[in-house]
C-alpha positions as CSV (number, residue, x, y, z in Angstrom):
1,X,92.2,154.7,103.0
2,X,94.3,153.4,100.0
3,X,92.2,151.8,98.5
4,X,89.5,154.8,98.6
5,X,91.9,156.6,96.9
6,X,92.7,153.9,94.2
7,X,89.2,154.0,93.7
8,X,89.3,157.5,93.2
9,X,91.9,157.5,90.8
10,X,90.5,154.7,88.7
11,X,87.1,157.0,88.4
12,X,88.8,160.1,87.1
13,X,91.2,158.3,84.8
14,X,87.5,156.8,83.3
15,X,86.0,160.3,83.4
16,X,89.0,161.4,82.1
17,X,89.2,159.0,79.0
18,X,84.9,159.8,79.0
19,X,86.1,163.2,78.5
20,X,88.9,162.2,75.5
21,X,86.0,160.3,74.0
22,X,83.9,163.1,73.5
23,X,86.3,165.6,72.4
24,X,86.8,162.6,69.9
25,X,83.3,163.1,68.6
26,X,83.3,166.8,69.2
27,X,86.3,167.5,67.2
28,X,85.7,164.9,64.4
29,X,81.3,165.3,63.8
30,X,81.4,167.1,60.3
31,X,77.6,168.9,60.9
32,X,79.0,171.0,64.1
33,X,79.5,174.2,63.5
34,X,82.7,175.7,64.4
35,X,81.1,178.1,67.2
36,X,79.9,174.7,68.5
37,X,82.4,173.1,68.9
38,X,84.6,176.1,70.7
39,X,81.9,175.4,73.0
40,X,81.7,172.1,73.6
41,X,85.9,172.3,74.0
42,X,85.4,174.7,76.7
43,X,83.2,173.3,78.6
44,X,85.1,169.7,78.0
45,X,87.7,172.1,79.5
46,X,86.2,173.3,82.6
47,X,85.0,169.5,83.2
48,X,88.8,168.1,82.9
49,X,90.2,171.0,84.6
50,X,88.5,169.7,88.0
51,X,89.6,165.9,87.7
52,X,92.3,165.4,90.5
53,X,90.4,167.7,93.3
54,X,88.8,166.2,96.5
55,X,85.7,169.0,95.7
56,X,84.5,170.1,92.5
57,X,83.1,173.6,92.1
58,X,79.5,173.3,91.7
59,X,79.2,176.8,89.8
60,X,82.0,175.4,87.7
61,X,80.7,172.3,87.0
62,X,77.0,173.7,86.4
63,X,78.6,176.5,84.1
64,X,80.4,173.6,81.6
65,X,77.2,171.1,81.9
66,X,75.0,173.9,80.9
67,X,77.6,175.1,78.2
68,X,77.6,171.4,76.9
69,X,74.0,171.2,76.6
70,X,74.2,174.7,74.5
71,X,76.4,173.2,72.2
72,X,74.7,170.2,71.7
73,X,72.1,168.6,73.6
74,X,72.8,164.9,72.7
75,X,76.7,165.2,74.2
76,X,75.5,166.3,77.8
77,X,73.2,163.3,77.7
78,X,75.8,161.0,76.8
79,X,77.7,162.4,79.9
80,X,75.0,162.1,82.1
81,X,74.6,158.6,81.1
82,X,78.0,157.6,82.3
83,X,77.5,156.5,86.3
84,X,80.8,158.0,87.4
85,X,80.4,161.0,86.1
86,X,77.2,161.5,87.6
87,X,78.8,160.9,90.7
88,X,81.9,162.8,90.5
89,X,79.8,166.4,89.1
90,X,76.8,165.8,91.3
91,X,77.1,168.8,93.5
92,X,76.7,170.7,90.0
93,X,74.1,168.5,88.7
94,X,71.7,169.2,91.3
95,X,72.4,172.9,91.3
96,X,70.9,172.6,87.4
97,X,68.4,170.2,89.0
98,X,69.7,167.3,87.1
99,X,70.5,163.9,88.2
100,X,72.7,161.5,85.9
101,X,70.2,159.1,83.6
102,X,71.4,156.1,85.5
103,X,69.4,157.8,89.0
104,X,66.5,158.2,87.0
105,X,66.8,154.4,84.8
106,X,66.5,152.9,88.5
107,X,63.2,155.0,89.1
108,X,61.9,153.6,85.9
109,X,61.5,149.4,86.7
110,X,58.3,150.3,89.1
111,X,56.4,151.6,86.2
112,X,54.3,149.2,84.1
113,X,55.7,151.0,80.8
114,X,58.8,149.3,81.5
115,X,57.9,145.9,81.7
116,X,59.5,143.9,78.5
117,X,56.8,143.1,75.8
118,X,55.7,139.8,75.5
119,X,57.0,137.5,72.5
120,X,54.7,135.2,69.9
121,X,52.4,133.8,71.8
122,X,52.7,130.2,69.7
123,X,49.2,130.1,67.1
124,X,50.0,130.6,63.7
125,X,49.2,133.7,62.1
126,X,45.7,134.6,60.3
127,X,46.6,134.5,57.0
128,X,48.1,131.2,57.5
129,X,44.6,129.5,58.3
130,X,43.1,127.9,56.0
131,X,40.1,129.4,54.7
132,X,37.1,128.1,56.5
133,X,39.3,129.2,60.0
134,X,39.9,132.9,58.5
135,X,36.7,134.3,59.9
136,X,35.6,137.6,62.0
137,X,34.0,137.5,65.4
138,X,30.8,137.1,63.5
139,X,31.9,134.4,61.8
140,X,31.7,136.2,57.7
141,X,35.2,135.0,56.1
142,X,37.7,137.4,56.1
143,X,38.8,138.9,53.0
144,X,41.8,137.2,51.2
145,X,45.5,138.2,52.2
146,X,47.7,140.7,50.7
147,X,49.6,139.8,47.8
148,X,46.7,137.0,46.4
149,X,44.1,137.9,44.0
């Protein structure tokens, strides 16, 4: 059981210091408006104010996240991204119908769009043939390359 709780601690000291981070950026981004950033501070708010409870309030929790994303969308993104937080706010995340981007990175790896694109594949490139090699599929040279006249 101690060591539950240690682990406990540790997470909302790093959601905690998450939470520093972005009032960081909130507070210190010239191109947000003032109104903006009142609410992104209140709902930074609501989020902190839960840290240190054994249940967060989901309607609390869904309130701030949906405040955040008002303010500015790119800041509840970068929360999501973070894997503790999207463990710690969950029960308000799925009221929303969100899940954190780490959930949704581990759906990704089945799809074929997320296979890593292949490097050179080792032949020279076209317009370092010599001429009587620089020719089309039916065989008519190709015309010279950029930059030669």
């Amino acid at each position: 059981m101690r060591l539950m709780t240690q682990g406990h601690l540790n997470r909302d000291d790093r959601i905690r210091e998450l939470i520093y981070r972005m009032r960081v950026i909130v507070n210190r981004t010239p191109h947000l408006s003032s109104a903006t950033r009142r609410e992104a501070n209140r709902a930074l708010d609501a989020l902190e104010n839960q840290l240190g409870l054994n249940q967060v309030n989901a309607a609390e929790t869904a309130r701030a996240i949906e405040l955040l994303n008002r303010a500015h969308s790119s800041l509840s993104f970068a929360m999501l991204r973070d894997r503790d937080f999207a463990d710690r706010y969950a029960p308000g995340l799925r009221r929303l119908g969100l899940r954190g981007i780490g959930d949704r990175l581990d759906e990704v790896p089945a799809s074929v769009m997320a296979l890593p694109v292949p490097g050179p594949i080792g032949r020279p490139h076209r317009d370092e043939l010599p001429p009587e090699e620089r020719v089309d599929s039916q065989g008519n040279p190709l015309p010279p390359p950029a930059g030669i006249y």
